[in-house]
C-alpha positions as CSV (number, residue, x, y, z in Angstrom):
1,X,233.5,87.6,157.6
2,X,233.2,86.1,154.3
3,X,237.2,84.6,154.0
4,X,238.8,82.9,152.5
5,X,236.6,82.7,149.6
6,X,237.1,82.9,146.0
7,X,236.5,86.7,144.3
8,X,233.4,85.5,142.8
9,X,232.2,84.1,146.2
10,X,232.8,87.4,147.2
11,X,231.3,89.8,145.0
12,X,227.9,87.9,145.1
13,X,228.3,88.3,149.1
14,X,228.4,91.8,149.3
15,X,226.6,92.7,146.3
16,X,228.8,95.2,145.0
17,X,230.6,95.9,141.1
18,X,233.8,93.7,140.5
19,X,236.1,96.9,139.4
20,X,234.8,98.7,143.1
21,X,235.9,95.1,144.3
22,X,238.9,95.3,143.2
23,X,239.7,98.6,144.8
24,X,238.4,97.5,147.9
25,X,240.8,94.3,147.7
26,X,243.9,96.4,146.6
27,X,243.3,98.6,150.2
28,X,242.9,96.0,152.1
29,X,245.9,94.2,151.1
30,X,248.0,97.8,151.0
31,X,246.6,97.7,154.8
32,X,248.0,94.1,155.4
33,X,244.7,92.5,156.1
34,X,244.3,90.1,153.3
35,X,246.5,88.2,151.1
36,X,245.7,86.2,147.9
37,X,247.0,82.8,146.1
38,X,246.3,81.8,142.9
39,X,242.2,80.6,143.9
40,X,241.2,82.6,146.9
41,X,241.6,85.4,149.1
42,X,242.7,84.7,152.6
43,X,242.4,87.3,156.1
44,X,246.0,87.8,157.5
45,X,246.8,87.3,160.9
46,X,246.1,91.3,161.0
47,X,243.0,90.9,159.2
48,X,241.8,88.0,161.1
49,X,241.2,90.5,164.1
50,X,238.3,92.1,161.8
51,X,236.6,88.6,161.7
52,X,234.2,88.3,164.4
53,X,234.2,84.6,164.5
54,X,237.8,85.3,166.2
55,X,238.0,85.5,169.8
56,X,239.8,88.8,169.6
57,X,238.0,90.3,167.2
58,X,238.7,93.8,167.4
59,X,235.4,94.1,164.5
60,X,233.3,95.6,167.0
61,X,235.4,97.8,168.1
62,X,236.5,99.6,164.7
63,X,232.8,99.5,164.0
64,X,232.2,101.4,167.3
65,X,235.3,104.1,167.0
66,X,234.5,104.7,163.4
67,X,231.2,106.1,164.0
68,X,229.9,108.6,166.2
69,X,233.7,109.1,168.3
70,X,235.2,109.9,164.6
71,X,232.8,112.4,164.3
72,X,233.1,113.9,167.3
73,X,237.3,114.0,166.7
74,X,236.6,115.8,163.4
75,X,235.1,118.6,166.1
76,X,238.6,118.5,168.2
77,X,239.5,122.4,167.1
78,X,236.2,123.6,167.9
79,X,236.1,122.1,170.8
80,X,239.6,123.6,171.9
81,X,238.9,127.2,170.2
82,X,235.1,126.9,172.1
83,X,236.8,125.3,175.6
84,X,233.6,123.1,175.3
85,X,233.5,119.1,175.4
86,X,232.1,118.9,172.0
87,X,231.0,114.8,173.0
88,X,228.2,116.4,174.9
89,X,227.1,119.1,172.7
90,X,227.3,116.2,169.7
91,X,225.5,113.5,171.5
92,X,223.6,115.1,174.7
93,X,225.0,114.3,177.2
94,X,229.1,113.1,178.6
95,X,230.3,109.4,176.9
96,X,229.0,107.6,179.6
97,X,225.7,108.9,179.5
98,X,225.3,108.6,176.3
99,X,226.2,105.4,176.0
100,X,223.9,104.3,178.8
101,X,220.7,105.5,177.0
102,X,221.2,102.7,173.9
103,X,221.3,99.0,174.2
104,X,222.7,98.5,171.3
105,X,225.6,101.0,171.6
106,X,226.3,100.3,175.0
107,X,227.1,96.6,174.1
108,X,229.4,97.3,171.3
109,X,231.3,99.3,173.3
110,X,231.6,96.6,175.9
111,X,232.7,94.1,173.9
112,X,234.9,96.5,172.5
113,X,236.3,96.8,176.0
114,X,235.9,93.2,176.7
115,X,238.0,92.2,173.7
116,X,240.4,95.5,174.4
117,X,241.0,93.6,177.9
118,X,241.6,90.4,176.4
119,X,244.2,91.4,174.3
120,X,246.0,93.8,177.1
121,X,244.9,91.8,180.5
122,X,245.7,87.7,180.0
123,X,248.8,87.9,181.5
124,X,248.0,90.0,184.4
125,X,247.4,87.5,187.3
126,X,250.8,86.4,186.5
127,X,252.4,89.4,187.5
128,X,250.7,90.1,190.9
129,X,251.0,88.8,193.8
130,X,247.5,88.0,195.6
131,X,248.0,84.6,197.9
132,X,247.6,86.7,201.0
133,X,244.5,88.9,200.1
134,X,240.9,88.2,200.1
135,X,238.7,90.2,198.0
136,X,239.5,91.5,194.8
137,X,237.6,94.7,193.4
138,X,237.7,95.3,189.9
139,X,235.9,99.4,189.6
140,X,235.0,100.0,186.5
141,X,235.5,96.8,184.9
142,X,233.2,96.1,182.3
143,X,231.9,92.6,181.7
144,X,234.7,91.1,184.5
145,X,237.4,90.1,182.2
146,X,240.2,91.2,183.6
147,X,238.6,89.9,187.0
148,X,238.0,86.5,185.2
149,X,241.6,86.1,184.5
150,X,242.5,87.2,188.7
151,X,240.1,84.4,189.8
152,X,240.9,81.8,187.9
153,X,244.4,82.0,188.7
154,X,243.4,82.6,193.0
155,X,241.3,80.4,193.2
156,X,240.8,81.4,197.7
157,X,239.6,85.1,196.3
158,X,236.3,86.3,196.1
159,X,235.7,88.8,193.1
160,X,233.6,92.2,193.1
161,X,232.8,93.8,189.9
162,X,231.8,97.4,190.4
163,X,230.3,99.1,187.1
164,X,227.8,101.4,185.9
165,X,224.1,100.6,186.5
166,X,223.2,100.2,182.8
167,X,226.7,98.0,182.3
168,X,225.1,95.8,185.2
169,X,222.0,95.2,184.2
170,X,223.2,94.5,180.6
171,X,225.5,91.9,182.5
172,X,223.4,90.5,184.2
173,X,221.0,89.4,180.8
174,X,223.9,87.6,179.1
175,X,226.3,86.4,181.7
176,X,224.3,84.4,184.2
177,X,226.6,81.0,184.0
178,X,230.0,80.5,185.1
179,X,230.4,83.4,187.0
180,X,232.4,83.6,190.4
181,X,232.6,87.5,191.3
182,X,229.5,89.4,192.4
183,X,228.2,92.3,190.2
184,X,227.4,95.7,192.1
185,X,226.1,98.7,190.2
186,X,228.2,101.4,190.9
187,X,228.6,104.8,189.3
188,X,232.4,105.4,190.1
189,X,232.3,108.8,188.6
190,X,228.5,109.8,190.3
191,X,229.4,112.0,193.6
192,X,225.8,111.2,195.0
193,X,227.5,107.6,195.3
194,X,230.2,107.9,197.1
C-alpha cells in the first residue's frame, strides 16, 4: 500500500525494526514483488496485484485464502483419514454457510471473486455468440461481473443475476447505480428451491 516509498518512509509506516525490515524486503523481492533503485522501493507488476488501489488487486483475496481456508487445508489428511469435510467441523457449518453468517467475510470473498472474474472473464463476450438470444442468466455469479462484461457488449439482452440470498442483499447495499441486469436471490445448491 505504502509504494514506492523510501525505506525510511517505510519503516515509520509499519512500525516495525529496520533489520526485521530488511528480511521482509529481501522475501518480497526473492518473490518478485518489489524491486529497488538507488532511493526507493518500487511494487513490480507482480506486486502491484497486492496493492488495493489496483483494479485487480488480488490483496483481498490472499488476505481471504490465507486465513481460515489455510487452516482448514492444514486439516486435508484428517479430513481424508476421518472421510469428514473438515470445513464444516472447523467453521460450523459448509463454505457457503459459513460465509453467509459474516458481513465482513462474505464481502472479501466477493471481491475476491469479483476481481478473480475480472482477471479470467474480460474477454468472454468476445468469444460467444449471443445476437440471437434474449435473456442471459448468470447462476451463481457473484457481484455480476462476468454479466457486466455480456451486456455491455449485447446491448438488446436483458441480464439475470441469480445468487445466494445473503450475496443479494449485500448487492443490493453497494451496487444500486449503473446496473442493467436484475438481481434474484437464489440458493442454486438449496433443494427446497428448485
Amino acid at each position: 500500500e505504502y509504494l514506492p516509498c523510501k525505506k525510511s518512509t517505510l519503516l515509520d509506516k509499519i512500525g516495525i525494526e529496520s533489520s526485521n525490515l530488511s528480511r521482509l524486503l529481501r522475501a518480497l523481492f526473492e518473490l518478485n514483488l518489489i524491486y529497488q533503485d538507488a532511493e526507493q522501493i518500487f511494487p513490480t507488476e507482480k506486486g502491484q496485484l497486492l496493492q488495493s488501489n489496483n483494479e485487480l488487486s488480488l490483496a483481498t483475496a490472499a488476505i481471504h485464502w490465507a486465513t481460515e481456508h489455510y487452516l482448514t487445508w492444514l486439516k486435508l489428511v484428517d479430513s481424508l483419514k476421518q472421510n469428514l469435510p473438515m470445513y464444516a467441523q472447523k467453521n460450523g457449518g459448509a463454505l457457503f454457510d459459513w460465509l453467509d453468517q459474516n458481513d465482513n467475510i462474505l464481502q472479501r470473498y466477493q471481491s475476491a471473486m469479483n476481481t478473480y472474474a475480472k482477471h479470467d472473464y474480460r474477454d468472454i463476450a468476445n468469444k460467444i455468440d449471443l445476437e440471437k438470444n434474449q435473456v442471459v442468466i448468470d447462476a451463481g455469479g457473484g457481484q455480476g461481473t462476468l454479466l457486466n462484461y455480456i451486456l455491455q457488449k449485447y446491448n438488446h439482452l436483458e441480464g439475470i443475476l441469480l445468487e445466494r440470498p445473503a450475496v443479494i442483499k449485500q448487492f443490493e447495499k453497494t451496487n444500486q447505480k449503473n446496473i442493467r441486469f436484475t438481481p434474484v436471490a437464489f440458493d442454486l445448491l438449496d433443494r427446497k428451491s428448485t
